[in-house]
C-alpha positions as CSV (number, residue, x, y, z in Angstrom):
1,X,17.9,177.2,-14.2
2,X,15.7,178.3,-17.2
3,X,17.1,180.4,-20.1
4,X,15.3,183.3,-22.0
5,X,15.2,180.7,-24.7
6,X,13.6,178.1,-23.0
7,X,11.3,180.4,-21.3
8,X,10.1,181.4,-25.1
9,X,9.5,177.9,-25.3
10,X,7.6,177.1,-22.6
11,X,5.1,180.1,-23.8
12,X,5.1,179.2,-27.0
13,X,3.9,175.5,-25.6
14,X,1.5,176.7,-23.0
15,X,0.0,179.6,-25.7
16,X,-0.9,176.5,-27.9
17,X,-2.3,174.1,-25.0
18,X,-4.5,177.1,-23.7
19,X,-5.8,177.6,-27.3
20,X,-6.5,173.9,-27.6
21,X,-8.0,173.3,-24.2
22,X,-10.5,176.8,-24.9
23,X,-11.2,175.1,-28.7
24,X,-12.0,171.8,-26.6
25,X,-14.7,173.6,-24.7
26,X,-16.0,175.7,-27.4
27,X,-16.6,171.5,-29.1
28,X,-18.1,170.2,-25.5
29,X,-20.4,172.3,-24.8
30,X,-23.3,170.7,-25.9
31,X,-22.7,167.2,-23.8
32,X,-23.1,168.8,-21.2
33,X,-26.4,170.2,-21.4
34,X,-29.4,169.1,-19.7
35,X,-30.6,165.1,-20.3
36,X,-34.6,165.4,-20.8
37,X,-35.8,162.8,-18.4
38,X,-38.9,162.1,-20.5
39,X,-38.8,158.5,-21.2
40,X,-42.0,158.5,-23.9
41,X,-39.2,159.9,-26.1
42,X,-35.6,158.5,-25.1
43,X,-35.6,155.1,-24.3
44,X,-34.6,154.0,-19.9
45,X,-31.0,152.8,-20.9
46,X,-30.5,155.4,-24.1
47,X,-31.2,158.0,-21.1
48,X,-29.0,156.4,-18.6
49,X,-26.0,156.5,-21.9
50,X,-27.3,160.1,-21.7
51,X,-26.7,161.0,-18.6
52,X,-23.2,158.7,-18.3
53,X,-22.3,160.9,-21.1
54,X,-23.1,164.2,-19.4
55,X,-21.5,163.3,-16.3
56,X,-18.4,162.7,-17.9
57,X,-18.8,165.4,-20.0
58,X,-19.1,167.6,-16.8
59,X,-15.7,166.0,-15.5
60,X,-13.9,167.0,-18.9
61,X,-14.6,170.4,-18.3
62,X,-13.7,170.5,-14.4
63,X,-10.5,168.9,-15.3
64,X,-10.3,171.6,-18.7
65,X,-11.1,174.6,-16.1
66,X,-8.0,173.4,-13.6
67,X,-5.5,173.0,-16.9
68,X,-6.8,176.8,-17.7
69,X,-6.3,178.0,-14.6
70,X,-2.6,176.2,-13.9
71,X,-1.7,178.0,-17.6
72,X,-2.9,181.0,-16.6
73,X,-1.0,180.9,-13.3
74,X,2.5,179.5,-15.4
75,X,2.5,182.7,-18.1
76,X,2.0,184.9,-15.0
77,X,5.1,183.6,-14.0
78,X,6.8,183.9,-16.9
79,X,5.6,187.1,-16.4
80,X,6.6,188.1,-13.6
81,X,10.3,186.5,-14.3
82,X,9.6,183.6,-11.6
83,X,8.6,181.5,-14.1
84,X,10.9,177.8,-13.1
85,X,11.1,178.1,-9.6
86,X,9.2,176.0,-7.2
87,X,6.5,178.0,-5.5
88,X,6.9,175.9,-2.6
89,X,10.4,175.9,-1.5
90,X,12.1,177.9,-4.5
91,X,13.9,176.0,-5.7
92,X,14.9,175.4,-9.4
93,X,12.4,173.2,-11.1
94,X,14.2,170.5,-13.3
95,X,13.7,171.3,-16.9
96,X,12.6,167.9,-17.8
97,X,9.8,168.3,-15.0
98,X,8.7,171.4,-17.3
99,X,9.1,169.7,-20.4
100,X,6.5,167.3,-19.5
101,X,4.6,169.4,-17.5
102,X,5.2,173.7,-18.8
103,X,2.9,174.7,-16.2
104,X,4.6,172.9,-13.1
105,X,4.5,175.1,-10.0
106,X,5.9,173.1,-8.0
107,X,9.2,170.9,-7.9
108,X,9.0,167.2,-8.2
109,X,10.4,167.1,-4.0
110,X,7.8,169.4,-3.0
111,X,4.9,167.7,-5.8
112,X,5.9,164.5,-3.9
113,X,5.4,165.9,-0.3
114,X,2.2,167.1,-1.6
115,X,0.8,164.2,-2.5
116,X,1.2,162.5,0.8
């Protein structure tokens, strides 16, 4: 079970990963703009770099928007005072599980299942 200190904690670390996951984006924005697929200008293979680069550019952000969103979902529970249980079965989830991972929802029994 979590304690009001360790609880602090886990804000305190999620607080900080939101801010630098949003300061990420703010950087990324521009590689993800639009390639110009006007070759006079860019060279065939600088434009395929281009658009390598934009694609995973484009998957940085998709994978930034899910962190967000489990953060978001992790200080509502902490919230909310359910913050440590597994939403799945209820369960406590291990404090070394939120140590590595503060926004865990789920228990490493029931994060195991889910993966099947």
């Amino acid at each position: 079970m979590v304690n009001d200190q360790q609880v602090e904690t886990f804000k305190l670390k999620l607080l900080n990963l939101q801010k630098e996951l949003l300061d990420d984006e703010i950087s990324g924005e521009d590689a993800t703009s639009i390639v110009k697929l006007d070759q006079s200008s860019v060279g065939r293979l600088s434009r395929m770099d281009a658009l390598q680069g934009q694609a995973m550019s484009q998957e940085m952000k998709r994978r930034r928007e899910i962190e967000l969103q489990k953060i978001a979902s992790a200080l509502k529970r902490i919230d909310s005072g359910d913050y440590g249980y597994c939403l799945r079965c209820e369960e406590d989830i291990a404090i070394k599980r939120l140590e590595f991972d503060p926004a865990a929802p789920l228990c490493i029994k029931c994060a195991s299942e889910s993966e099947q």
